[in-house]
C-alpha positions, 0 to 999 in steps of 0.5 A: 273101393274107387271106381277107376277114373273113365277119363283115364286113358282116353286121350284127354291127358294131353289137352291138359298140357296145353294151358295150366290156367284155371280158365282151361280144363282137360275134361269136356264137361267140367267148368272149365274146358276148352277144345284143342280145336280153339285153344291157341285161335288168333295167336300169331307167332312172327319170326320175320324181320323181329320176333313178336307174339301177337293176339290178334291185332295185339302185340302181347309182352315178349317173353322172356329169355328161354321162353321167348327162345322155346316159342321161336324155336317150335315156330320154326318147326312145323312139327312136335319135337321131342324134349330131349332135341328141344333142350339140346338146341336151346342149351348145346353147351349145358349138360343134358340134366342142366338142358332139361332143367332149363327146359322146364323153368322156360316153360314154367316161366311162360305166361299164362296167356302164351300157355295155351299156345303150347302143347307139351307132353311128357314126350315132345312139344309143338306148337297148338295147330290154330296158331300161325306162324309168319315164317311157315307161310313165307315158306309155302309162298316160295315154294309155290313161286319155284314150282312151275305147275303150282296154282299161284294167286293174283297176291302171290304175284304183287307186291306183298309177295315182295314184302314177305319175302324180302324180311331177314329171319330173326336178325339179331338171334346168333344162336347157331340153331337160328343162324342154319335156319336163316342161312335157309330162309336167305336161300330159299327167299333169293330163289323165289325172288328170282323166280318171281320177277321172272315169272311178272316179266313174263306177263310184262308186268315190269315195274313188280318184276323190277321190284322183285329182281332188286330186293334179291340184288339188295339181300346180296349184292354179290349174287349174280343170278339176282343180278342177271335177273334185273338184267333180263328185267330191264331188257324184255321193257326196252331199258338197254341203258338199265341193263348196262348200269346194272352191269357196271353197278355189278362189275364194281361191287364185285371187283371192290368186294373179291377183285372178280369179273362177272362171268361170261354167262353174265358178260353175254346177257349184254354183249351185244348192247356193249357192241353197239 
């Protein structure tokens, strides 16, 4: 008779999900294995600005259709998701055998390399640990810049805090998934820029604060909170000339764009500039 398999049960089954090639295997002590604490080290997965997987330093081949779709979709949750919510979000107007069968040839379809970047198991799917993500530490980098008893960096308040936070998530993606999710990643970035220029005005540091009010102004013109901050920049350096072309600058794309006036809130950051 068959001595049952001890491996059976003991929780390895998983890691044989991560990669399928024959360099990793799901046991320790056979040939092959690798620990799940390694599989998926230096692998980068970008959503900023452009989708990009990268190893290390290398950008490798963009995967194709689905898979490059399946790869953005775990980077942009920091958490496994269940097969059933993978399929229905990639596929919402396919019938749900017709999304599962989609599911599987974009993970059929996934190279060998990016493989090992991706836990799946019979239930759910994620993102290896080891792997980072761009857009999830943008994310803590705002947070930590809207929280006024967070311990910031000195790179937190320079100019690549700026950089990240000025990048559009996926762009040209007009999935109605990824739409919701850059609509929140617009907001959540306008706030930190917002709380970051005011933060650098604050320890006088104007030129970054001036930087970090006018990118908010160039993600959207229409906003009048980035507009009262380069505002308040300009007027705590001694700049009542700026602060005045802001204004105007504001007052002009607004009533172009919605035939609005600034409110009063914003009239009364330089009404008494406009008396003078």
């Amino acid at each position: 008779m068959n001595e049952p398999d001890p491996r059976a049960g003991s929780g390895f089954a998983d890691v044989a999900s991560i990669g399928r090639s024959s360099s990793t295997s799901p046991y320790p002590g056979d040939p092959g294995w690798r620990s799940p604490a390694t599989v998926g080290g230096g692998f980068e997965v970008c959503v900023l600005g452009t989708f990009r997987f990268r190893w290390g330093t290398e950008t490798l081949m963009a995967e194709a259709g689905g898979s490059q779709r399946l790869l953005a979709l775990l980077a942009l949750r920091d958490r496994a998701v269940m097969r059933g919510a993978v399929a229905g979000t990639l596929w919402p107007e396919s019938s749900e055998h017709h999304a599962h069968s989609n599911l599987r040839s974009a993970l059929s379809r996934l190279s060998e390399l990016s493989r090992d970047a991706v836990l799946v198991t019979p239930l759910d799917l994620c993102l290896v640990e080891r792997v980072k993500v761009d857009i999830r530490e943008s994310r803590a980098l705002a947070h930590r810049l809207l929280d006024p008893e967070a311990s910031v960096s000195e790179a937190d308040l320079g100019p690549a805090a700026i950089s990240v936070l000025a990048d559009d998530l996926l762009p040209d993606w007009y999935d109605d998934w990824v739409l919701l999710e850059a609509e929140e990643w617009r907001q959540l970035r306008l706030h930190a820029l917002e709380a970051l220029a005011d933060r650098l005005t604050l320890h006088r540091r104007f030129g970054v604060a001036t930087a970090a009010a006018l990118a908010a102004v160039r993600i959207e013109p229409l906003r009048e909170s980035a507009r009262a901050t380069a505002i308040r920049v300009h007027r705590a350096e001694g700049n009542p000339s700026e602060a005045l072309r802001e204004f105007d600058r504001y007052r002009t794309v607004l009533q172009a764009e919605l035939g609005l006036e600034p409110t009063t809130a914003l009239r009364d950051l330089i009404a008494d500039l406009q008396d003078r």
